[in-house]
N, C-alpha and C positions, 0 to 999 in steps of 0.2 A: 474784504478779507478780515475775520473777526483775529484777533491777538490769543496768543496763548496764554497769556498775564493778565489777569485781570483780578480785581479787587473781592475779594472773599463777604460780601457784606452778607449774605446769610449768617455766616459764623458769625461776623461781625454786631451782627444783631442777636443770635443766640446767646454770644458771650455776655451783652450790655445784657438782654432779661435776666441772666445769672446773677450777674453785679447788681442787679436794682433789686432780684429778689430777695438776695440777700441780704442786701442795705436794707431794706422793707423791714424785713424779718428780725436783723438786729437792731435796729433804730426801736421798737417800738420796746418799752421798758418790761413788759411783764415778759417778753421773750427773754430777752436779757436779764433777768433775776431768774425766771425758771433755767436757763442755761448754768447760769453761775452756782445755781441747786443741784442739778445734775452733774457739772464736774466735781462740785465741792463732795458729792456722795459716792462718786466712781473714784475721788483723789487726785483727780488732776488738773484742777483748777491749780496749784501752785506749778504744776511743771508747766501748764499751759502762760501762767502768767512769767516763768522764769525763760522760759522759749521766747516771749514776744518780748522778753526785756531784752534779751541777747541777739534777738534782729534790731532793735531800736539801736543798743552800742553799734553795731557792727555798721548799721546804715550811718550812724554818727564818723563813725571811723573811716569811713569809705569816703563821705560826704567832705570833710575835713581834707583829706588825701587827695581829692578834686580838687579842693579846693586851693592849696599848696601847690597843688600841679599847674592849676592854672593861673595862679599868680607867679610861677617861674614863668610860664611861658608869655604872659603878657608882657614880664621885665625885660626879656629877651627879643621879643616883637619891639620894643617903646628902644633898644638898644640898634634893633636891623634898620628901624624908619632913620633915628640919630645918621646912622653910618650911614645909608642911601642918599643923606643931603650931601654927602661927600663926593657920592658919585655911583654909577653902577658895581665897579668891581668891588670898590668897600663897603657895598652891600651884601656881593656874592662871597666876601670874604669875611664879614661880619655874619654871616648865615653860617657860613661852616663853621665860625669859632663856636657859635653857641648852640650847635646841633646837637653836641652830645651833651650840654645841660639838658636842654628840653627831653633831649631822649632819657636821660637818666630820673627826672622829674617825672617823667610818663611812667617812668617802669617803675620808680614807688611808688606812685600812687597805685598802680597795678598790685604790687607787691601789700601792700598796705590793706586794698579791696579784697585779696584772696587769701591773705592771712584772716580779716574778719569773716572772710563766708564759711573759712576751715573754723573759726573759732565755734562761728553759729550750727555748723553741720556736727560739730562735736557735742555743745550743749542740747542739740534735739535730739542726739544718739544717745547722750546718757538719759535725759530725759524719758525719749521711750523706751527702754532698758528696764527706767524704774519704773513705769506704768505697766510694762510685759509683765515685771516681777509681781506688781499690786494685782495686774487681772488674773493670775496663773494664782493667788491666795487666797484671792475672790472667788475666783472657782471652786479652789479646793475648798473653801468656805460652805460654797454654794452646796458641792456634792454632798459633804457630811452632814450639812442640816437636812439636804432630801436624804440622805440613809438613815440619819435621825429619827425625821417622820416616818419615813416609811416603815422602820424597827417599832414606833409608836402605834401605828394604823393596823401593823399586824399584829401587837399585841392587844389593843383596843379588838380587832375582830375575834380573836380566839377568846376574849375574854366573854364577850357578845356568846360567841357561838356555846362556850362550857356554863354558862348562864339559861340558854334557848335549852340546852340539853337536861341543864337539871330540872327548869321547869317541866321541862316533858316528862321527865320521869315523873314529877312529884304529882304530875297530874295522873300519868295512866295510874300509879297507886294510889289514888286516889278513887280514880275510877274502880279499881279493880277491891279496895279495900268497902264502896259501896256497894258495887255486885255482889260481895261474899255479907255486908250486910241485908241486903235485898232477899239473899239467897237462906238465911237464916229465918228469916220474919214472916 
């Protein structure tokens, strides 16, 4: 009877080629200085770089809050083992005194991790905010230089074409001014 659970390792292996392609791809230097050139020309290599600093706090902040948390709860374990040499129930009653530190220790650092993921989720919003603003400029950039040229291209052709025309004139009276000497002689 095969299980309904089983371990996803196609994905599993889709996801690791992702990760390595990508490690590949950024590890090697010329990828990464041409990268660094293209944000730096699109303008957002500093939002890019102020987004990964404000995951690096926030993972620092979280990290810390772990770690706080888990040295209350180890003081509190190093206090249940004390009170267990005393006996079972002043175990089960050293457990309950300090159930609502460790719980309270848990929920800061909880509080603590989702104040920094709100901190980071704010810094990427303004961030893309200001890169919407930069490519919405960049466009309108974009479009006025093509109306630019293109105001350019058709005066360039009109200028061609009233250029084509007057030669043609100057030719046929030319022509026409040797027919009527032709026509003299």
């Amino acid at each position: 009877m095969k299980s309904d659970r089983h371990f996803p390792v196609k994905r599993l292996l889709v996801l690791g080629a992702l990760v390595g392609a990508g490690a590949y791809y950024f590890s090697r230097e010329q990828n990464r200085r041409a990268l660094d050139a293209k944000l730096a020309d699109l303008g957002l290599k500093d939002a890019a770089q102020d987004v990964g600093q404000s995951v690096t706090k926030s993972w620092e902040k979280t990290k810390d809050a772990a770690k706080d948390a888990g040295a209350v709860i180890a003081d509190k374990a190093g206090e249940v083992k004390d009170a267990a040499a005393g006996g079972a129930q002043a175990a089960a009653d050293k457990v309950k005194e300090v159930a609502g530190d460790v719980k309270g220790a848990v929920a800061d650092a909880s509080g603590k991790a989702a104040d920094a993921a709100r901190d980071t989720a704010a810094t990427a919003s303004d961030k893309a905010a200001d890169v919407a603003d930069k490519a919405r400029d960049a466009a309108a950039d974009a479009k006025d230089a093509a109306a630019d040229k293109a105001a350019e291209v058709k005066a360039d052709a009109q200028a061609k074409v009233a250029d084509v025309k007057a030669d043609a004139t100057k030719a046929a009276n030319d022509v026409k001014g040797a027919a009527r000497d032709a026509k003299k002689s």
